[in-house]
C-alpha positions in Angstrom: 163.2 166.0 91.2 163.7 169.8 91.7 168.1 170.3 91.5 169.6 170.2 94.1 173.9 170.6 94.4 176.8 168.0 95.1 180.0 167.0 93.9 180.3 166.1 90.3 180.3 162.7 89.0 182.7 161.7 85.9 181.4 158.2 84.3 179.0 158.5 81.3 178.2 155.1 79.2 177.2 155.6 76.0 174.2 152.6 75.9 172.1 151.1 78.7 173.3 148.0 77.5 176.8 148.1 78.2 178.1 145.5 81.2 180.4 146.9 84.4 183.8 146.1 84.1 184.5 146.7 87.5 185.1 143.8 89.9 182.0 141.8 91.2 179.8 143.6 93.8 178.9 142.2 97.0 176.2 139.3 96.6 173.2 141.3 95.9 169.5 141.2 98.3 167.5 138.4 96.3 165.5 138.9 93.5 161.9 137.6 93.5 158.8 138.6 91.7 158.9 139.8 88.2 159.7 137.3 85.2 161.0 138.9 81.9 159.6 140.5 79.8 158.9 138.7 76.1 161.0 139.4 73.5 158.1 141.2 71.8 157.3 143.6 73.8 161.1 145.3 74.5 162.4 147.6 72.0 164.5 146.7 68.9 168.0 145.6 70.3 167.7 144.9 73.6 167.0 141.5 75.1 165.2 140.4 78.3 168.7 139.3 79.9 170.6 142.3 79.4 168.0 144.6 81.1 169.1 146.0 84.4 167.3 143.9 87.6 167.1 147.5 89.3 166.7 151.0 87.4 167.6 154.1 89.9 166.3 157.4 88.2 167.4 161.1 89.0 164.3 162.9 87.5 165.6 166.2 86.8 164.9 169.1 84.8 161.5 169.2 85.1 161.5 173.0 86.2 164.1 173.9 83.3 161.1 172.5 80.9 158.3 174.3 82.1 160.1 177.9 82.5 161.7 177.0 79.0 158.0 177.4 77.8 156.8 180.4 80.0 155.2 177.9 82.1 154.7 177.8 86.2 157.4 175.4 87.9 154.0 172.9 88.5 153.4 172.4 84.9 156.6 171.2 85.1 155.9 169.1 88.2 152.8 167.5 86.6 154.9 166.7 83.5 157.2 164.7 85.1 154.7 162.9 87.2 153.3 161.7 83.6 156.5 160.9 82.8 157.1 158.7 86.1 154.3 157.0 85.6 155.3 156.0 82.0 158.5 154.8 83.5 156.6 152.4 86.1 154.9 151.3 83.0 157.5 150.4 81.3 159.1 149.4 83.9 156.3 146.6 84.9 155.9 145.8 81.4 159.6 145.2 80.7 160.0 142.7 83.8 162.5 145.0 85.3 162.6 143.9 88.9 162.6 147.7 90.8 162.6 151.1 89.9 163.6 153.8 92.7 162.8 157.5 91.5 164.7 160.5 93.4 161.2 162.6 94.0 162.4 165.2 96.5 165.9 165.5 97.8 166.7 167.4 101.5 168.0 170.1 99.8 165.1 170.7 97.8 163.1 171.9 101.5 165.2 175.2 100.6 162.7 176.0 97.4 160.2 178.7 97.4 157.2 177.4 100.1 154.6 177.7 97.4 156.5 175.5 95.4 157.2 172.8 98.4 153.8 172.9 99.3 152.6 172.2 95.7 154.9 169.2 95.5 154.2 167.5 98.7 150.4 167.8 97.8 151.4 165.9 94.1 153.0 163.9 96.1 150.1 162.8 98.2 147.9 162.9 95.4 149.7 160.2 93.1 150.7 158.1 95.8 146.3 158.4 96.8 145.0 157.8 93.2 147.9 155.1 92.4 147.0 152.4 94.7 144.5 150.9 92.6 146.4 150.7 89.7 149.6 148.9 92.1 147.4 146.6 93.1 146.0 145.5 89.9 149.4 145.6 88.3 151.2 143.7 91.2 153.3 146.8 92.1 154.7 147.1 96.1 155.8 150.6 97.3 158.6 151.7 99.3 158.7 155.6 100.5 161.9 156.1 102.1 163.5 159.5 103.7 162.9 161.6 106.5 159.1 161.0 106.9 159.1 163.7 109.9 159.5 166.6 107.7 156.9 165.8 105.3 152.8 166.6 106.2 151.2 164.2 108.1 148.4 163.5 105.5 151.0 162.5 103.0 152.9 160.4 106.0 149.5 158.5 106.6 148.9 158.5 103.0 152.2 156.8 102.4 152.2 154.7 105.2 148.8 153.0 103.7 149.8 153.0 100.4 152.9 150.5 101.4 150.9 148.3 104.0 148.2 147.6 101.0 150.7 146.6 98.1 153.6 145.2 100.9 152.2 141.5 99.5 152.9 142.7 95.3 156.0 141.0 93.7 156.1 142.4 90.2 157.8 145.5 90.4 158.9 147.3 93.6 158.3 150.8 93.5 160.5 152.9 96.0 160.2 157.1 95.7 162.7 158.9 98.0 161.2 161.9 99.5 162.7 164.1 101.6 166.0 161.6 100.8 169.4 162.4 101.2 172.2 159.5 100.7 174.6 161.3 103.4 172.1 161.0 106.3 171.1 158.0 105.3 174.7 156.6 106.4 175.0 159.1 109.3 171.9 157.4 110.7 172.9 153.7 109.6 176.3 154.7 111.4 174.4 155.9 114.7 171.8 153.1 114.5 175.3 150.9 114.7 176.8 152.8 117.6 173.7 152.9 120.0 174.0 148.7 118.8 177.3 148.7 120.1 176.8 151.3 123.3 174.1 148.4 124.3 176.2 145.3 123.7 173.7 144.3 121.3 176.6 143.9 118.8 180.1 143.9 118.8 182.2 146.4 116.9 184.2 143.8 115.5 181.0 141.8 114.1 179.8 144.9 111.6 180.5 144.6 108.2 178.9 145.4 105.0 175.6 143.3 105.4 174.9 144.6 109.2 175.7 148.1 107.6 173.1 147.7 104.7 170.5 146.4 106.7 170.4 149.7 108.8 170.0 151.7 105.6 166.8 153.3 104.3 166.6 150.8 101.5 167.5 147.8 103.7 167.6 144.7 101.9 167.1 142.8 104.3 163.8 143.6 104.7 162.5 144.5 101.5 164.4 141.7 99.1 165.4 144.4 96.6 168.6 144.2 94.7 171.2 146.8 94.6 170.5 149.0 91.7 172.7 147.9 88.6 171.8 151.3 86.5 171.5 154.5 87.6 170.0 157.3 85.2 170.2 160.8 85.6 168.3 163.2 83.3 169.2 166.9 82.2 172.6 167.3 81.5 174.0 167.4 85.5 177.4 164.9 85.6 176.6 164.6 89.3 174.8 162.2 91.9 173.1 164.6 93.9 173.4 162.7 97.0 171.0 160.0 96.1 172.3 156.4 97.1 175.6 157.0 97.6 176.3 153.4 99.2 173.8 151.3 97.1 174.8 153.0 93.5 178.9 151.5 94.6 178.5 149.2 91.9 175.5 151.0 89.5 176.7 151.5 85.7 175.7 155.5 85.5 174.0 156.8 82.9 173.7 160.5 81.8 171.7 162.3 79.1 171.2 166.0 77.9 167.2 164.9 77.7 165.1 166.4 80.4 163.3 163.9 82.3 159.5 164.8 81.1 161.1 164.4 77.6 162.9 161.0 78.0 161.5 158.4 75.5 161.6 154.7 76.1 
């Protein structure tokens, strides 16, 4: 993900490992699909139960790396698609139950063109070449954001690409794309109102769930759990305005690494 700007967050935890403190969360959306992982293939110290169910990832920095080595912004861009699909990977391999990646935020439509136009073609090229691959591997996608401000070959591209795997159950793969947590709510709100302007619902009946089924990452639909960690790469203490509803209860994670640099 290209930076973008929003408030900055505060909470750092020192280990992936370490369990909230915080009161319970809402009953999370079911988990189904993925079993864990054996013992033998996780890392030294960490055990199939203690892994996170669903791993949220702000992939920044990957600009930073390739001007750091007098490199165009898409060497950068092509690095941390490498990286991404390591972290699916892993991710699969590990029996972690979902993985959602912040690809593109709405901010990020303020970038140079050339550079907006190079993504969104990456974009519809891994999201092209990977179906195979999800298929074989059991993997269902999820694009979420505003789909009409992306290219309409990417849009079709997208919208195959989650009809072929929508029957996969071993790891659920959503990228956000042209995402931003703010109008997500704004529209979950409206989508609410025009409810209650038709006497569909009743004010009084919304609550959390009805609220969280309108949401881009609706639960309700998809069976995906809220996520339980949410990583963000690069050295930025701040959310960037990516799942500001579903991350209430996520255990946040930052690191000084830039994302095409993480190691498992």
């Amino acid at each position: 993900m290209l930076p973008s700007h929003s408030p900055a967050a505060t909470h750092q935890l020192p280990t992936f490992a370490r369990r909230s403190t915080r009161p319970a969360a809402p009953p999370p959306c079911p988990r189904a699909g993925a079993a864990p992982a054996p013992e033998s293939l996780l890392p030294r110290g960490l055990r199939a139960e203690s892994l996170p169910r669903h791993v949220a990832v702000v992939m920044d920095g990957n600009a930073r790396w390739a001007r750091a080595r007098g490199l165009p912004s898409a060497a950068g861009h092509e690095a941390g698609r490498r990286a991404l699909e390591e972290t699916v990977r892993l991710s699969r391999a590990w029996g972690i139950r979902a993985l959602t990646a912040f690809a593109f935020s709405n901010e990020n439509w303020s970038r140079p063109k050339v550079e907006v136009d190079f993504l969104m073609r990456l974009f519809e090229r891994v999201i092209h070449d990977s179906v195979a691959e999800f298929l074989r591997e059991g993997i269902r996608l999820h694009v979420i954001g505003d789909s009409s401000r992306l290219p309409i070959s990417l849009q079709k591209i997208a919208t195959e690409a989650e009809e072929a795997t929508r029957n996969n159950s071993q790891l659920d793969l959503t990228l956000a794309i042209s995402y931003s947590g703010r109008t997500d709510i704004v529209q979950a709100c409206r989508k609410l109102a025009q409810k209650v302007q038709s006497k569909v619902l009743a004010a009084e009946d919304i609550d959390e769930a009805l609220f969280a089924d309108e949401l881009a990452t609706s639960c309700a639909a998809d069976e995906l759990p809220y996520p339980d960690l949410l990583i963000r790469t690069s050295g930025e203490l701040r959310l960037s305005n990516f799942l500001l509803w579903q991350s209430a209860y996520s255990e946040l994670f930052f690191t000084d690494t830039l994302y095409v640099m993480v190691e498992k």
